[in-house]
KEFI-926548 format. One record per atom (N, C-alpha, C, O): residue number from 1; residue in three letters; x, y, z. Coordinates in steps of 0.001 Angstrom, whole numbers, plus 500000, padded with zeros to 6 digits. Each point is the difference from the previous one (the first is absolute). Layout:
N
num NUM | residuo ALA | X X | Y Y | Z Z
...
# end
This chain:
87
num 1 | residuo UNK | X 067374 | Y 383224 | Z 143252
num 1 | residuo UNK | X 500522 | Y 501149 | Z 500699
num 1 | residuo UNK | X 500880 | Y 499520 | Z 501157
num 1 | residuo UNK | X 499771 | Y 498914 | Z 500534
num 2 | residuo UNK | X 501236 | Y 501882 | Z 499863
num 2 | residuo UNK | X 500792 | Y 499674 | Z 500674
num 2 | residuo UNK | X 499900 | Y 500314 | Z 501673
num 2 | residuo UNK | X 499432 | Y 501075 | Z 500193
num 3 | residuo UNK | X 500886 | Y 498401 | Z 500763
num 3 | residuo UNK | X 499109 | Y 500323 | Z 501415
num 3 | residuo UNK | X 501308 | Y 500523 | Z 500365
num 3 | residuo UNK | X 501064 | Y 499540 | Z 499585
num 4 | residuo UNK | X 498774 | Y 501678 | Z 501400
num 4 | residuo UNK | X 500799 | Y 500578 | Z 500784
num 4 | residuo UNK | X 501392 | Y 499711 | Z 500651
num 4 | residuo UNK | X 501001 | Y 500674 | Z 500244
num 5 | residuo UNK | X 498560 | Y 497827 | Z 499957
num 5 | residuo UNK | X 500913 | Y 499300 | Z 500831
num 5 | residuo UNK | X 501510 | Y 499409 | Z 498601
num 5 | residuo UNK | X 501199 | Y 500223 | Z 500164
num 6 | residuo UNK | X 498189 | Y 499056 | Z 498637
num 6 | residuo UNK | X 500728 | Y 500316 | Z 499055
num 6 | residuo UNK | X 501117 | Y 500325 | Z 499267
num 6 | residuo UNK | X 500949 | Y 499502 | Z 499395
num 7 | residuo UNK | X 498502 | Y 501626 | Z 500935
num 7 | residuo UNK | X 500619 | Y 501117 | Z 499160
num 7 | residuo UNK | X 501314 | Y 500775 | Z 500960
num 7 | residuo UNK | X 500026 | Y 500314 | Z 501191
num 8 | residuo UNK | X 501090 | Y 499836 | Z 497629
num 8 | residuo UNK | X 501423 | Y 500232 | Z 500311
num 8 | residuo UNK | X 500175 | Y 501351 | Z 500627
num 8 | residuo UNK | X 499437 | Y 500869 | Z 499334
num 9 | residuo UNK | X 500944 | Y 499413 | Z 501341
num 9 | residuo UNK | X 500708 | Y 501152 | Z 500956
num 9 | residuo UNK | X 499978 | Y 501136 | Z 498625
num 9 | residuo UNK | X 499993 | Y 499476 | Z 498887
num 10 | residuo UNK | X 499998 | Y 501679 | Z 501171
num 10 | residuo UNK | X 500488 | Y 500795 | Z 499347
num 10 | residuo UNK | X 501195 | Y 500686 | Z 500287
num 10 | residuo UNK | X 500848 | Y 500247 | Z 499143
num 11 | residuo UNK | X 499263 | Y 500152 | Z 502375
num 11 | residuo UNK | X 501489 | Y 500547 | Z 500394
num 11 | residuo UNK | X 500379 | Y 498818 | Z 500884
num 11 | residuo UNK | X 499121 | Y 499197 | Z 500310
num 12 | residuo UNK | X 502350 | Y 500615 | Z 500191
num 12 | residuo UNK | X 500337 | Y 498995 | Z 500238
num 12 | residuo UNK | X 501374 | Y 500726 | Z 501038
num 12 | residuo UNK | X 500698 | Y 500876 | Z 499490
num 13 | residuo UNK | X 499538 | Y 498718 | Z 501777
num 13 | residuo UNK | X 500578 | Y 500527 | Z 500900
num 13 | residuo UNK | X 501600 | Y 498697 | Z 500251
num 13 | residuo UNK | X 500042 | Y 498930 | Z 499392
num 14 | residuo UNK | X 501031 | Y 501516 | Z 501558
num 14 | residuo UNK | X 501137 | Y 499697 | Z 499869
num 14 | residuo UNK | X 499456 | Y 498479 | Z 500067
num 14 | residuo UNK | X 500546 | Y 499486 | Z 499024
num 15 | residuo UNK | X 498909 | Y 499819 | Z 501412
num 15 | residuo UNK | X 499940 | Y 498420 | Z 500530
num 15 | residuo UNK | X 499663 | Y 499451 | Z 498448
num 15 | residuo UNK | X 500974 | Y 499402 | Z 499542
num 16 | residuo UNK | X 498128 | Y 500644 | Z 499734
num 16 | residuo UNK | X 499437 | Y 499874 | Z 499025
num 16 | residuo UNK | X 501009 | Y 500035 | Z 498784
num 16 | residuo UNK | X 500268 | Y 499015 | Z 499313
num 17 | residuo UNK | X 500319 | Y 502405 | Z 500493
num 17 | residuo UNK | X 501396 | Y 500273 | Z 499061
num 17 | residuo UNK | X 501155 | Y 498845 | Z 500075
num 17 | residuo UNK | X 500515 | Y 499426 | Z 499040
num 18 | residuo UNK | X 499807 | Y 500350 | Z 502595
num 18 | residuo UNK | X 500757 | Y 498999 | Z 500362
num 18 | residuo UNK | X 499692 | Y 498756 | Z 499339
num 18 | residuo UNK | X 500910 | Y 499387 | Z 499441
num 19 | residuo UNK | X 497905 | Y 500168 | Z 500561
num 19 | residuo UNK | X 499626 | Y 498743 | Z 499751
num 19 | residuo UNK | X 500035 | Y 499896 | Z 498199
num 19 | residuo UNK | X 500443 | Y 499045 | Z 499361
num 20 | residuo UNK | X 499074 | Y 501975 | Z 500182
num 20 | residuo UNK | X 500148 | Y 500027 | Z 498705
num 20 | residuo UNK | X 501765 | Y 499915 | Z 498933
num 20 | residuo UNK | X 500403 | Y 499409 | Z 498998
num 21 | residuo UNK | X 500134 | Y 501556 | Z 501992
num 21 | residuo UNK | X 501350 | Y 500252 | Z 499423
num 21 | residuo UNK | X 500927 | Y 499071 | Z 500463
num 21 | residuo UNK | X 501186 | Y 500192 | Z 499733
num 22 | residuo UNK | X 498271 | Y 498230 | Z 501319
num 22 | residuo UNK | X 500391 | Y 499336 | Z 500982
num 22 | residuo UNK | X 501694 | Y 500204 | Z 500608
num 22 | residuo UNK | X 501052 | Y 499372 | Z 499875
num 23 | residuo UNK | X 498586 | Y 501645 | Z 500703
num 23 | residuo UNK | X 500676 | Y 500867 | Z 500987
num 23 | residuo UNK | X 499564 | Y 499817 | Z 501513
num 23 | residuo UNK | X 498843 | Y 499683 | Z 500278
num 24 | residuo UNK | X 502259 | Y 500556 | Z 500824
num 24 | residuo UNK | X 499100 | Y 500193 | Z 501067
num 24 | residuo UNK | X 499862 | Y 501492 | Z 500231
num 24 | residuo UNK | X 500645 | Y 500856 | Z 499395
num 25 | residuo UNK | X 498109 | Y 499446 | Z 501892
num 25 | residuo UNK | X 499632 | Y 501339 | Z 499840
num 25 | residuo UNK | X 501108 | Y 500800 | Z 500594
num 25 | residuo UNK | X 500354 | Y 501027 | Z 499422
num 26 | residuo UNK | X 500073 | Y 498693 | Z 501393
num 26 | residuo UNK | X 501441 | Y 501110 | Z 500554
num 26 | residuo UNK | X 500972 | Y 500345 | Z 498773
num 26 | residuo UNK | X 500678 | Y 501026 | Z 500050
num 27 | residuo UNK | X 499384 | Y 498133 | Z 498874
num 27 | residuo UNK | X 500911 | Y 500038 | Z 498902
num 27 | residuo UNK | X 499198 | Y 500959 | Z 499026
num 27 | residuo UNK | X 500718 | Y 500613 | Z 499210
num 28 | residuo UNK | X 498098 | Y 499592 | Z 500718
num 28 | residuo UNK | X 499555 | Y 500969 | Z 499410
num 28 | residuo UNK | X 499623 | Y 501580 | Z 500544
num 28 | residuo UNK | X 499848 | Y 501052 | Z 499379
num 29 | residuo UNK | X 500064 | Y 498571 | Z 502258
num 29 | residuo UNK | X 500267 | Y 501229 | Z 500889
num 29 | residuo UNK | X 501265 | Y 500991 | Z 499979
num 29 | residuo UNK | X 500226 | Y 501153 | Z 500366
num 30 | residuo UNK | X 500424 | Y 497891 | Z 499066
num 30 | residuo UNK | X 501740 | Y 499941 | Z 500384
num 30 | residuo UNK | X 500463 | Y 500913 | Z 497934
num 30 | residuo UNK | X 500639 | Y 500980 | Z 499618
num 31 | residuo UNK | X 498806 | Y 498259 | Z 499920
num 31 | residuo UNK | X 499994 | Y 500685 | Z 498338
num 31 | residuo UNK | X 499333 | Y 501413 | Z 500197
num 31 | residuo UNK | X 500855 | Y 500868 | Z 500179
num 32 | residuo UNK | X 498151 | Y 499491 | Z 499832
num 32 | residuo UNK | X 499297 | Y 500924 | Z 500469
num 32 | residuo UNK | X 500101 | Y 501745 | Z 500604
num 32 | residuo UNK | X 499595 | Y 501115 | Z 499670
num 33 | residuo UNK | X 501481 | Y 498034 | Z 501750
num 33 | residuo UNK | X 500747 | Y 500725 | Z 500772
num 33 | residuo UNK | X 501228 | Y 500471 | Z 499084
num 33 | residuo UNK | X 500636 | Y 500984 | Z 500379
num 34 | residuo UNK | X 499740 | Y 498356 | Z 498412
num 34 | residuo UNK | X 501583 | Y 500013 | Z 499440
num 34 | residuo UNK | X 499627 | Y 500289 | Z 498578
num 34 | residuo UNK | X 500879 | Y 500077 | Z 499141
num 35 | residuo UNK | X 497745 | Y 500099 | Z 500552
num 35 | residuo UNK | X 499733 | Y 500752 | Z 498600
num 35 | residuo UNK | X 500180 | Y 499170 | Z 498667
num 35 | residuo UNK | X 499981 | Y 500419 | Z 498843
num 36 | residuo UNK | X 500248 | Y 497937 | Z 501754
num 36 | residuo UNK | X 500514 | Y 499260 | Z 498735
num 36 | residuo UNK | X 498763 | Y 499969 | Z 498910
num 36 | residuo UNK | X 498792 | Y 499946 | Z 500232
num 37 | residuo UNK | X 501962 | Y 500112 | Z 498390
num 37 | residuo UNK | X 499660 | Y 500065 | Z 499130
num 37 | residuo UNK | X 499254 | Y 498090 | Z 499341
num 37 | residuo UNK | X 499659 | Y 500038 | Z 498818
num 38 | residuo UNK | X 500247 | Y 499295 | Z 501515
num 38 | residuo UNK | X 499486 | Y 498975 | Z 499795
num 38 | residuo UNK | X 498697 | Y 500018 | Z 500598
num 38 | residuo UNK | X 499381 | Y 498985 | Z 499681
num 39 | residuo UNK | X 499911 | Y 501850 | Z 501132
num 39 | residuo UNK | X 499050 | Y 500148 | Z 500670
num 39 | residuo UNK | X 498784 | Y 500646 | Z 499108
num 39 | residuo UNK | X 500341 | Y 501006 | Z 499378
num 40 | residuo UNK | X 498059 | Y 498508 | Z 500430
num 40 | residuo UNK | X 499434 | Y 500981 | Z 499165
num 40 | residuo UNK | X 499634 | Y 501456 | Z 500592
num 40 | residuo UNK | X 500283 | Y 500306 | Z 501158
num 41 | residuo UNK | X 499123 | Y 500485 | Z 498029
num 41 | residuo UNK | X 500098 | Y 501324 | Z 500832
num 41 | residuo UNK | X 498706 | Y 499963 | Z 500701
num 41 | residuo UNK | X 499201 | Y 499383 | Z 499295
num 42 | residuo UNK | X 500282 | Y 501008 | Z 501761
num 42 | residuo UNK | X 499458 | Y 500135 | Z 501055
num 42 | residuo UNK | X 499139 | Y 501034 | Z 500323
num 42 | residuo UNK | X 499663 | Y 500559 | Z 498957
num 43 | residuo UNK | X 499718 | Y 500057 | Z 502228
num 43 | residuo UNK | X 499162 | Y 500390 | Z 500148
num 43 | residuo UNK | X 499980 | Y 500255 | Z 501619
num 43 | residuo UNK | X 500674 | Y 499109 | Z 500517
num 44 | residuo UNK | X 498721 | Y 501915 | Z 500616
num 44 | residuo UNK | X 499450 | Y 499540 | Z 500956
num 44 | residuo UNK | X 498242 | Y 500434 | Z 500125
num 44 | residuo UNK | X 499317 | Y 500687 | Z 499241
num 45 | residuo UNK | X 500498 | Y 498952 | Z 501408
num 45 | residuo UNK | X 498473 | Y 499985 | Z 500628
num 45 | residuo UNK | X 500536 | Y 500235 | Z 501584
num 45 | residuo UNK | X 500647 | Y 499260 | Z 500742
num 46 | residuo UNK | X 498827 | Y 502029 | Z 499440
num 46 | residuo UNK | X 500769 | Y 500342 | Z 501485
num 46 | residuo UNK | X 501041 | Y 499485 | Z 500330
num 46 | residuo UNK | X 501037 | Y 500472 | Z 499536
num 47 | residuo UNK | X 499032 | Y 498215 | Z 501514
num 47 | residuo UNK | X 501293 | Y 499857 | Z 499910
num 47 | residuo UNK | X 500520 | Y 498674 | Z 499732
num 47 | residuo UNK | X 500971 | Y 499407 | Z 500468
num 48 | residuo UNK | X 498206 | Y 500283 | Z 498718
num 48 | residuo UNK | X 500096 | Y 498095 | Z 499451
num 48 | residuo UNK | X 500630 | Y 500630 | Z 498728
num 48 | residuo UNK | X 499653 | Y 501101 | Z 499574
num 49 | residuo UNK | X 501471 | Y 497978 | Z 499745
num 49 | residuo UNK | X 500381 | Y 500153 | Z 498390
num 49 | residuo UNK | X 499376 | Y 499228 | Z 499451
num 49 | residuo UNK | X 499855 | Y 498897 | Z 500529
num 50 | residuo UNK | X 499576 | Y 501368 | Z 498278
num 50 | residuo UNK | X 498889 | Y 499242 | Z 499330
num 50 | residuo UNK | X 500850 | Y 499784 | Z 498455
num 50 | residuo UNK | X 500886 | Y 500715 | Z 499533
num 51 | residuo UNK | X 498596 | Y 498243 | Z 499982
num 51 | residuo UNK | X 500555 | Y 499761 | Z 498463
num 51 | residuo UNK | X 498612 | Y 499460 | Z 499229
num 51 | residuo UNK | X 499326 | Y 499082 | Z 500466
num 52 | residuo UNK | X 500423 | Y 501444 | Z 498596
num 52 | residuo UNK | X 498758 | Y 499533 | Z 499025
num 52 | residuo UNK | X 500459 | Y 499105 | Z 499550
num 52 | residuo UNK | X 501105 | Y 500094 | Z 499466
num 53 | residuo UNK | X 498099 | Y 498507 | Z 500591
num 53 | residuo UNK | X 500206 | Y 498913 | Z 499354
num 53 | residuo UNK | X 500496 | Y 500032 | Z 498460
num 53 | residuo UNK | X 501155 | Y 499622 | Z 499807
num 54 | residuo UNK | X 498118 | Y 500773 | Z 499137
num 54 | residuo UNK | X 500192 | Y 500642 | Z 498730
num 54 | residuo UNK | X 501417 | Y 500296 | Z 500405
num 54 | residuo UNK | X 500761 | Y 499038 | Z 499896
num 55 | residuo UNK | X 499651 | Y 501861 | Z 500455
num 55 | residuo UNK | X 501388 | Y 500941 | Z 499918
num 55 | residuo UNK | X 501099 | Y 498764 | Z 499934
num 55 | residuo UNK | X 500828 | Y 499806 | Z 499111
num 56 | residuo UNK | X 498892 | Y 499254 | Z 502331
num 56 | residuo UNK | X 501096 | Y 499319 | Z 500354
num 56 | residuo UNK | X 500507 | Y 499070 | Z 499001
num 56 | residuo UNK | X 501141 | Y 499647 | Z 499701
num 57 | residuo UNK | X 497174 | Y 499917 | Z 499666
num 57 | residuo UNK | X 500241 | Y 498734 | Z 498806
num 57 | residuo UNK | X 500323 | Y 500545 | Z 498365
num 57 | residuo UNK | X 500058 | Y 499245 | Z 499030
num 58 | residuo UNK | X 500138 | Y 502269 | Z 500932
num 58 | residuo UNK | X 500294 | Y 500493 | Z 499208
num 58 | residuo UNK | X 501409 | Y 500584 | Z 500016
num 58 | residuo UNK | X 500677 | Y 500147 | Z 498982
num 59 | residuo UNK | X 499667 | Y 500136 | Z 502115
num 59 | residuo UNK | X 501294 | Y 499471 | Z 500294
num 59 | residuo UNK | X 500666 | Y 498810 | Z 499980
num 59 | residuo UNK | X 501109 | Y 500098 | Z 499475
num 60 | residuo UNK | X 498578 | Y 498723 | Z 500945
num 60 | residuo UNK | X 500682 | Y 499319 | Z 500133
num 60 | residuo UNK | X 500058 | Y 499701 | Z 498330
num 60 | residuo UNK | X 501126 | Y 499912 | Z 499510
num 61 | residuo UNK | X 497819 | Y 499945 | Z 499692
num 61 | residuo UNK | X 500255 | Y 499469 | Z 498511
num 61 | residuo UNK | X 501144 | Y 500931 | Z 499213
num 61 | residuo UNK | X 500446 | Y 499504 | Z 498965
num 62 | residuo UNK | X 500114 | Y 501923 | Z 501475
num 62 | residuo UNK | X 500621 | Y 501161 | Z 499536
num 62 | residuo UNK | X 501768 | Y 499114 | Z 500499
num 62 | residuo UNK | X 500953 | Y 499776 | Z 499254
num 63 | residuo UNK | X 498962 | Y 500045 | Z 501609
num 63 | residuo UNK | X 500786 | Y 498832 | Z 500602
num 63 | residuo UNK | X 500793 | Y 499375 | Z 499573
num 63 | residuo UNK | X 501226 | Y 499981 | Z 499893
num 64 | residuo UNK | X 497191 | Y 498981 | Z 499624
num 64 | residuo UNK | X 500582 | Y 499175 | Z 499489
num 64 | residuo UNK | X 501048 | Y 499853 | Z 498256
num 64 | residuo UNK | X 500935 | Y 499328 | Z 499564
num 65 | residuo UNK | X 498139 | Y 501781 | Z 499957
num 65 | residuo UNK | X 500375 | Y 500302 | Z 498554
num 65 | residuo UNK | X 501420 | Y 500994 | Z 500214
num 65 | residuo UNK | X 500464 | Y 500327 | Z 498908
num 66 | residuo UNK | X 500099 | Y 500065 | Z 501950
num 66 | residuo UNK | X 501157 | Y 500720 | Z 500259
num 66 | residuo UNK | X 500187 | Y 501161 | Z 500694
num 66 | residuo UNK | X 500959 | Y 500282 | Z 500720
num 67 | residuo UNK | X 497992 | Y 500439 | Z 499007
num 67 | residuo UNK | X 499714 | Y 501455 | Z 500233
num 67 | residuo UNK | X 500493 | Y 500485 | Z 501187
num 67 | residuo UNK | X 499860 | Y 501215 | Z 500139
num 68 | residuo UNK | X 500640 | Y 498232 | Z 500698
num 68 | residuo UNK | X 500234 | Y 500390 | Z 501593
num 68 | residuo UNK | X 501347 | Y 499016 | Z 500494
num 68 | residuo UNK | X 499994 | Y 499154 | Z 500894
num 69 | residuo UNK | X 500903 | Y 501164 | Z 498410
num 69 | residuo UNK | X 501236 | Y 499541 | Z 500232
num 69 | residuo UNK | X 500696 | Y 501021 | Z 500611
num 69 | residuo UNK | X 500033 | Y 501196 | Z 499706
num 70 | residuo UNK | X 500779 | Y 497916 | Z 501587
num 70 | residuo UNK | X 500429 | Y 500901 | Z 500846
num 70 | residuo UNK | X 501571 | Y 500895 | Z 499465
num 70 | residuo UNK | X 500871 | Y 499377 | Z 499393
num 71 | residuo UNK | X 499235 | Y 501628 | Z 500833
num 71 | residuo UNK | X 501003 | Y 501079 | Z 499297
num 71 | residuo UNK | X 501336 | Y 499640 | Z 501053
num 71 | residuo UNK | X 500280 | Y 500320 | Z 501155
num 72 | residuo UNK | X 500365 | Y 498852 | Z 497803
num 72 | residuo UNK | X 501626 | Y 500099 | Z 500837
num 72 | residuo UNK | X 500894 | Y 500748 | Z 500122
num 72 | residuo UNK | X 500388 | Y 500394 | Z 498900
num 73 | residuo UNK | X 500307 | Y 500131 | Z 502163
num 73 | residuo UNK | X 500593 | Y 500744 | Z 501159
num 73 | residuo UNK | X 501237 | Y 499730 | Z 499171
num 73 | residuo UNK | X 500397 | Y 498893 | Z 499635
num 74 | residuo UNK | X 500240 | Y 502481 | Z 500082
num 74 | residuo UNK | X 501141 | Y 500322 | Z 499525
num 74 | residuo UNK | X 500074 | Y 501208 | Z 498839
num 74 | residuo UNK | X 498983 | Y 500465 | Z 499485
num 75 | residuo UNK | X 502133 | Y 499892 | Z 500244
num 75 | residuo UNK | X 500301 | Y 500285 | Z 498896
num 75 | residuo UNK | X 499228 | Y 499489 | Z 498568
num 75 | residuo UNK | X 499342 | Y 498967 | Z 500122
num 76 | residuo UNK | X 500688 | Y 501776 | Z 498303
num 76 | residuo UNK | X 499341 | Y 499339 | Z 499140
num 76 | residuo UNK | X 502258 | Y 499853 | Z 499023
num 76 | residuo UNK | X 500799 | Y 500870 | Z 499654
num 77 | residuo UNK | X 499249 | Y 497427 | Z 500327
num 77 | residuo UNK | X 501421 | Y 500206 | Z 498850
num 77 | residuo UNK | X 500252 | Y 500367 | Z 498852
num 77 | residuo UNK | X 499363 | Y 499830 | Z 498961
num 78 | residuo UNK | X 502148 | Y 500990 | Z 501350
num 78 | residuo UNK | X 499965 | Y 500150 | Z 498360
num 78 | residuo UNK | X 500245 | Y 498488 | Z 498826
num 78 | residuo UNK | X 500075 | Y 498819 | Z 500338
num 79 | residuo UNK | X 499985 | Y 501640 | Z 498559
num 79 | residuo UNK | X 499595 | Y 498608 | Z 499359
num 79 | residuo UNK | X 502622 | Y 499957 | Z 500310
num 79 | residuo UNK | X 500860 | Y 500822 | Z 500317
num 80 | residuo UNK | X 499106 | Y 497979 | Z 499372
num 80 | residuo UNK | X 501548 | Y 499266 | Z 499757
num 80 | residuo UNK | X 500791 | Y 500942 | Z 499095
num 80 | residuo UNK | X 499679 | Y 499886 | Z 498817
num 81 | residuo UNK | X 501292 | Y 501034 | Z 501441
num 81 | residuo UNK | X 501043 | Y 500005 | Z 498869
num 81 | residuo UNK | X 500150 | Y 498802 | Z 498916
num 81 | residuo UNK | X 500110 | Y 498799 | Z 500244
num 82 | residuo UNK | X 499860 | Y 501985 | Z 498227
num 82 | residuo UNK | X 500694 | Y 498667 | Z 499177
num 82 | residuo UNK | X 501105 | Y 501072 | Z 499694
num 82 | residuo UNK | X 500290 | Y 501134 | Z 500380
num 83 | residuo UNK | X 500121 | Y 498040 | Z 498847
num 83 | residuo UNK | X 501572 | Y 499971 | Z 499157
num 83 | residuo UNK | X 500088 | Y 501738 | Z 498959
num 83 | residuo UNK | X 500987 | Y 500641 | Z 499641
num 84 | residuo UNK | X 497597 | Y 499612 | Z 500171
num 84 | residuo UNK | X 500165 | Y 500872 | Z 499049
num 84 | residuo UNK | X 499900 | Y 501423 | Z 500645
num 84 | residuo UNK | X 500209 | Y 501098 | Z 499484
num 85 | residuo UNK | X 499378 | Y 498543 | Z 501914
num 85 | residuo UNK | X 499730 | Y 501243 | Z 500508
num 85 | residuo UNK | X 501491 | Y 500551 | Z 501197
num 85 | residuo UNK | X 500203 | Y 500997 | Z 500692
num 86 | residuo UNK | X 500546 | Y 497743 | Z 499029
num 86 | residuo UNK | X 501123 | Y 499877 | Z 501192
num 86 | residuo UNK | X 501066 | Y 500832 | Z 499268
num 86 | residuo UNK | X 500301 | Y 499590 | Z 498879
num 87 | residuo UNK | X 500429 | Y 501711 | Z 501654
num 87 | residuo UNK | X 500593 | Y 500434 | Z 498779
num 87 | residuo UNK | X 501734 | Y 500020 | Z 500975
num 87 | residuo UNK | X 501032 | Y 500332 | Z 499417
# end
């Protein structure tokens, strides 16, 4: 059996996230404040933001496999004129 001392955090606060996502914590204060999307989604507990361990590492594996690619800023192009459509 496993003793108290042990056993892993279940929620996990900005210092902790930092260390995991090895970030510093103002840079995740700073994401936060600015809504970035690389961040997992969150939680507060009065007035601490909390992240469930589970969530974050289930995020990060979503991540890693693609799922959370950031959406680039612009217009979507049309495809090239060819020859057959040039009249």
């Amino acid at each position: 059996m496993r003793k108290e001392s042990d056993m892993e955090p279940e929620v996990i606060h900005v210092p902790e996230l930092a260390m995991l996502l090895c970030r510093s914590e103002s840079a995740i204060r700073s994401a936060m404040q600015a809504g970035a999307a690389w961040l997992p989604p969150s939680f507060k507990q009065g007035r601490r933001i909390c992240w469930r361990v589970g969530t974050v590492r289930e995020f990060l594996r979503e991540c890693e496999s693609g799922l959370h690619k950031p959406v680039t800023p612009g217009r979507k192009r049309r495809p090239p004129p060819t020859f057959t459509s040039v009249k």
